[in-house]
N, C-alpha and C positions, 0 to 999 in steps of 0.2 A: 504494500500500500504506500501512497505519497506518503511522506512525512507534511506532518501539519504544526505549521507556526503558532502557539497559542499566544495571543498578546495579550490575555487577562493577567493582570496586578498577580501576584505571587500569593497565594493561598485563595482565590478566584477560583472559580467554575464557569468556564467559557459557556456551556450548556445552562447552567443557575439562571447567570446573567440575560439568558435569550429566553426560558423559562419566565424568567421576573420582567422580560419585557424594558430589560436595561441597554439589551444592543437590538439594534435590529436583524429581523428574520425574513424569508419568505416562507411562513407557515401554510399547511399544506389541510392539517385538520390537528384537533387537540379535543382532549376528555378529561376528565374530571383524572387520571392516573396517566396518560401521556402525551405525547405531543411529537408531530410530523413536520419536520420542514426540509427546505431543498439542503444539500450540500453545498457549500460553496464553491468547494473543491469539487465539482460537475463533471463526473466523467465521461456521461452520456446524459441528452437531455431525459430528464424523469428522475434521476440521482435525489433520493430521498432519505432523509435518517428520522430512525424511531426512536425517539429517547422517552425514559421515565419521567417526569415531574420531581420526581421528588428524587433528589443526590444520592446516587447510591453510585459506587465506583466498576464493579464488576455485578457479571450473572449472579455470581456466589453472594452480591450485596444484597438483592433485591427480595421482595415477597413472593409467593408463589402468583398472590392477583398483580401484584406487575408484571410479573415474567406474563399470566394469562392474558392480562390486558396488552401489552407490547405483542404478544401473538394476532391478537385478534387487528390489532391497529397496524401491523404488518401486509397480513392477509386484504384487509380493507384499501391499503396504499396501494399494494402490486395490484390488483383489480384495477383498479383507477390509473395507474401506469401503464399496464397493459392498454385498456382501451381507449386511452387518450394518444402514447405515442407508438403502438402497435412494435414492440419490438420483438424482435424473434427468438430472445432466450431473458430471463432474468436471473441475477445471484442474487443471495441473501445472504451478508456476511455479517456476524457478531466477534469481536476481538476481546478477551481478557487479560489483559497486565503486557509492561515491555513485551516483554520473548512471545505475545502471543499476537503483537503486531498493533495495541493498541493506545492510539496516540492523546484521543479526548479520556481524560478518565473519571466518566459520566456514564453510564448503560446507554449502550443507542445500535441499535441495528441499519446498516445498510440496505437499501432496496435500489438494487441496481440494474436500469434495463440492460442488455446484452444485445451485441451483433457483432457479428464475425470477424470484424476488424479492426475492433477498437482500441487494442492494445493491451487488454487486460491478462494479464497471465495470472493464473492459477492452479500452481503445480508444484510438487513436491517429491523431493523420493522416496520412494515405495521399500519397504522394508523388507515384506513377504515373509516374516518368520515362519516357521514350520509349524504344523495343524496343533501339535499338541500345545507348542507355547501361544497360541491362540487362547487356546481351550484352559491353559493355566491364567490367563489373562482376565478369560471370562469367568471364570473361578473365584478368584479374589476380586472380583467388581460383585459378582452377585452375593458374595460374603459381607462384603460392606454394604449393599440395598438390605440386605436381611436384617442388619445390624440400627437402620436407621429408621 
């Protein structure tokens, strides 16, 4: 992903401040739990981000009715993207912390239309362990669901 310049005051929330209506947005739709507006950083016309309302830093921050509600106000964007600028693929990208690529650190998901030639790359190497270290993998994730 671009790297993004944040110019809020230092202990700021770039997202807060567009939330509270301190900078300006092109808002897109907002609820009572989140709020849609363009990216600046456009990488295709329709480039939309889903953020919470309310400051939460990562997935891991949020309520299950956020996470619910950023689902549903996703799903609602991409419809509306879809049939406004008819693109022929969409992504849907969420980043948590440095190492996982993310640079506002506010919850906000990407709705991004897609065509074939816009630059976007999204790829990574493949690791391919063998069946069983799969299968030990999935072992201790459903040990830990059990657990919680």
């Amino acid at each position: 992903m671009p790297m993004f310049v944040n110019t809020s005051p230092p202990g700021q929330c770039i997202f807060c401040r567009l939330v509270a209506g301190e900078i300006p947005s092109a808002r897109v739709f907002e609820d009572e739990l989140t709020i849609a507006f363009m990216d600046i950083g456009q990488v295709n016309p329709g480039h939309v981000l889903v953020a919470t309302r309310r400051h939460a830093a990562t997935l891991f921050d949020i309520t299950a009715d956020e996470a619910a509600a950023v689902a549903r106000t996703v799903k609602r964007v991409a419809h509306a993207v879809r049939d406004t600028f008819d693109p022929p693929g969409l992504t849907l990208l969420q980043a948590n912390g440095r190492e996982g690529d993310q640079t506002v650190f506010h919850f906000h998901m990407h709705v991004v239309p897609r065509h074939g030639d816009d630059g976007i790359a999204l790829s990574w190497p493949r690791k391919d362990p063998p069946a069983d270290v799969l299968q030990g993998y999935a072992a201790q994730l459903r040990d830990t669901l059990a657990r919680s």
